[in-house]
N, C-alpha and C positions, 0 to 999 in steps of 0.2 A: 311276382312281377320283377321283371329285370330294371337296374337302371344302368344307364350309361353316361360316364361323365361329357362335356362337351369336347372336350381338347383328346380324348383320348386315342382316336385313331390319326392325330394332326403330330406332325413333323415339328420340333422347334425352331426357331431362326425363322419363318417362315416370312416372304419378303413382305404379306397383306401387315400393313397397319391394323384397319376395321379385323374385329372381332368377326366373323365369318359367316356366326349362325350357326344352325344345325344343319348338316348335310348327311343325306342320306344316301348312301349309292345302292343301286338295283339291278340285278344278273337274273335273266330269266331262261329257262327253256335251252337251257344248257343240253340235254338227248346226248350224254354221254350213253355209248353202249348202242349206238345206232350200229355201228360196224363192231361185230362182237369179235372178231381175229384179228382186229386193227393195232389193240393195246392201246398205248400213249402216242402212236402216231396216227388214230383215227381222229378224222377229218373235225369231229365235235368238238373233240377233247380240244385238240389244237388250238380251232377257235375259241375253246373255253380259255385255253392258257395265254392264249394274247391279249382276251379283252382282259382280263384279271390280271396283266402286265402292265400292259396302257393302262386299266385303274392305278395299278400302286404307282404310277411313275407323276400321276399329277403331284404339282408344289404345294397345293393344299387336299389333303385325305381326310375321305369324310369318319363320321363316330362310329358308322354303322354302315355294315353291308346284308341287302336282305334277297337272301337265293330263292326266287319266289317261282318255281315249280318247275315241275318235268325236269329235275335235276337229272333223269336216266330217260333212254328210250325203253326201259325194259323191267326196269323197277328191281334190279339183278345184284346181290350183296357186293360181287367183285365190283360193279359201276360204282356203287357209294364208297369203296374202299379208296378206289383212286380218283374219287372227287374230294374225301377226306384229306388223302396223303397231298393233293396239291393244296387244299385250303390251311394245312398246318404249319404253311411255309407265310398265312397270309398276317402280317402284322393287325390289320383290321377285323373289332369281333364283328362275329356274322351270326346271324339266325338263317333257318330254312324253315321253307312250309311245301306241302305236295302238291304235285299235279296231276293229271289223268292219265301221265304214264308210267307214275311213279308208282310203289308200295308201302303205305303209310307203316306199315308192318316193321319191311325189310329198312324202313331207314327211319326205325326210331332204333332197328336193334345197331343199327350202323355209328347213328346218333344219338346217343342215349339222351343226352346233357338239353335233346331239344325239348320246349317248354313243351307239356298237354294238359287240354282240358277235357273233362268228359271224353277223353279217348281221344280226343281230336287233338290236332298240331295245331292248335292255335293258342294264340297267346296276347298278354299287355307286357308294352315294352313305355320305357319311359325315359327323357333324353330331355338336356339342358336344364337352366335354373331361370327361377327367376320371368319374366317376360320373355322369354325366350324357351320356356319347358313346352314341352310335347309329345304328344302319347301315339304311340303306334299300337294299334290292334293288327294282329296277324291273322288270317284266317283261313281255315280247311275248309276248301273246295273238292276234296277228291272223293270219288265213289268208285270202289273197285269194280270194274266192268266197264265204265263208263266211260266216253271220251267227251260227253257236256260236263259242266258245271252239277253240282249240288250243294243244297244248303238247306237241313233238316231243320225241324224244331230243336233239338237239342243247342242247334248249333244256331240257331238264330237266339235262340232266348239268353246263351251265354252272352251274345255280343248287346242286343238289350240290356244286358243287367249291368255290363260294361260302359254303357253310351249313359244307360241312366244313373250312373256312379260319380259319374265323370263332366256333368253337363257344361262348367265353363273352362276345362279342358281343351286347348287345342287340338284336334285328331285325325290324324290319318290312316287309313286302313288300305291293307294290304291283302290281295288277293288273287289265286291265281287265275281263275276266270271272269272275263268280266259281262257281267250282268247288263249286256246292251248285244243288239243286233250290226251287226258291223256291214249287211247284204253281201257280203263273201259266203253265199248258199251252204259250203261245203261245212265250214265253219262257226255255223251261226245258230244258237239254240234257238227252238220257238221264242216268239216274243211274250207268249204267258205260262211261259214253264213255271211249273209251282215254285223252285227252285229260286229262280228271280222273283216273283211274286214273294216270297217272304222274306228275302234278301231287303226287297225295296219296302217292305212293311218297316221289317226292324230297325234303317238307316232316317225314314222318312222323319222329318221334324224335329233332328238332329243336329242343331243349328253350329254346334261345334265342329262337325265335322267338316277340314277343311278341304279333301282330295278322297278319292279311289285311285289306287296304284294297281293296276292288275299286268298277267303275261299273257301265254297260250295264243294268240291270233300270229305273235311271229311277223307282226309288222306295227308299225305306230299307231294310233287311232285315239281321238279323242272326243268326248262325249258329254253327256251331263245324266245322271241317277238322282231323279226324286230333288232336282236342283243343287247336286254335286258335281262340282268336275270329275272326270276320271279320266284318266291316260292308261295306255298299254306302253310298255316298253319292248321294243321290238326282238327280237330273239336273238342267243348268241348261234343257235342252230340256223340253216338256211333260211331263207324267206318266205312267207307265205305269200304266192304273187298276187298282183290286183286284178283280178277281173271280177265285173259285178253283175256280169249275166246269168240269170236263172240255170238251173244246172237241173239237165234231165240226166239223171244215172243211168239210164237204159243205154244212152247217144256217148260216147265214147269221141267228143268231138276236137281233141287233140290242143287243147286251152291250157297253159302253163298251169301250172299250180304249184310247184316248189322253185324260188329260182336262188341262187348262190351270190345273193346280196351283201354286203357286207354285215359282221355280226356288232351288236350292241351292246351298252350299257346306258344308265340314265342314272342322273346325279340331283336328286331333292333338294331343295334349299328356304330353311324357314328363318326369316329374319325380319327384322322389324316388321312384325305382324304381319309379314306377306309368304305366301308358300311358289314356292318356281320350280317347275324340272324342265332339265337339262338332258337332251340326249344325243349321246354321242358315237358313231360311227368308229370303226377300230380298222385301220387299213394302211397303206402304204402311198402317202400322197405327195407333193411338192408343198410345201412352204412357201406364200408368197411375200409375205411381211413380216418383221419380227420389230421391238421398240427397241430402234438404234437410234442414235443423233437426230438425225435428220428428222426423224418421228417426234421428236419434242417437242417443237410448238404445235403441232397438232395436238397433241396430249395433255398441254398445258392448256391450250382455249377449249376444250371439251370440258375439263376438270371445270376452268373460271367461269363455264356457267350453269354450273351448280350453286354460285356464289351468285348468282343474278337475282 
């Protein structure tokens, strides 16, 4: 199991007083290799390299970065190569785990260093000390063929043995599909796929766990599992648009379904026993306020009633 200390992917000087917390930032669905003659100036990559720009440029950087699937459109050794050669430049450590476009194969041989269990890319991470420690489980969702979710006996029983190891544990679990009906037809697994059925067995009545973190939908969405929260963080690839009309495949009836929304990331945050994410939009916008002079006695009666 890995650990990670708190401060370690944080800048010194940093202007926050308060101690931070544990922050975890989250890059999903990155479909590098969508345009395979592009190089480094296809359309994914790009957006891969700006929102992993805008992350490093925040004044507080979090411990942990977690690349939670479909890191390639194509599961292609050259795609993890130059997803490597740009992550080596990133002063934040980072874990990966697969997704349904990926090859759990082609990118353990890419990434050797990444944790397995029983075969599978998943893993126990562990962060902070003290009232402030907490465990991230990562977890293999992929089945080659597939573009739904999976989640076997093998791979349930490891994370049971994990939840029951760990029970006053903080925990958050990471995953690239998530185990909920989102009514986006095109994208939505049955509601009693075995797959989620064991999923929600082996999480159920696991009072420590505090969130489900997943990717794959390509847009925001949040939900609750077996009385969990879960969130998706929306994609650094295009968007998966909203329309929530039943969808006859035969009828070809001309309904968006990809659109060129801006790409994401999302920024976790565990601190005094509260867990929060943060998601943030990566684009080119107008600033309308920044804390100048004039902004001070605002800042100052906001602050004095916390003193109330």
């Amino acid at each position: 199991m890995h650990r990670y200390s708190p401060d370690s992917g944080r800048p010194q000087g940093s202007a926050h007083n308060a101690h931070p917390g544990v922050i975890i930032a989250q890059i999903t669905d990155t479909h590098v290799g969508f345009e395979p003659e592009a190089g480094e100036n296809e359309f994914n990559f790009v957006r891969f390299r700006n929102v992993l720009g805008h992350l490093l440029s925040q004044p507080v950087q979090p411990d942990l970065l977690i690349l939670s699937g479909d890191l390639t459109d194509n599961g292609s050794a050259e795609c993890y190569a130059r997803i490597r050669d740009l992550m080596n430049d990133c002063p934040i450590p980072y874990e990966i785990i697969p997704g349904n476009h990926d090859s759990r194969d082609v990118m353990l041989e890419v990434f050797p260093e990444c944790p397995t269990a029983d075969g599978f890319a998943q893993f126990a991470l562990e962060l902070g000390e003290g009232e402030e420690r907490l465990r991230l489980l990562c977890l293999d969702s992929f089945e080659p063929g597939r573009h739904g979710g999976a989640f076997c006996e093998v791979r349930a029983a490891w994370l049971t043995k994990e939840l029951e190891a760990h029970p006053d544990t903080p925990t958050v679990l990471f995953i690239h599909h998530p185990p909920v009906v989102s009514s986006i037809e095109w994208m939505d697994p049955k509601p009693h796929e075995p797959w989620m059925l064991r999923f929600r067995d082996a999480v159920r009545g696991h009072s420590q766990i505090l969130s489900i973190q997943a990717g794959h939908l390509h847009r925001p969405l949040h939900s609750v599992v077996e009385g969990i929260p879960i969130s998706v963080t929306p994609a650094v690839a295009p968007a998966v648009a909203l329309d929530l009309r039943p969808m006859d495949t035969d009828v070809a009836d001309h309904r968006p379904i990809v659109d060129a929304e801006p790409p994401f990331y999302s920024l976790h945050i565990w601190r005094n026993s509260t867990f929060v994410s943060h998601f943030q939009p990566v684009g080119q916008w107008q600033t309308l306020a920044r804390f100048e002079e004039h902004i001070k006695p605002m800042m100052k009666g906001l602050f004095a009633e916390r003193e109330e």
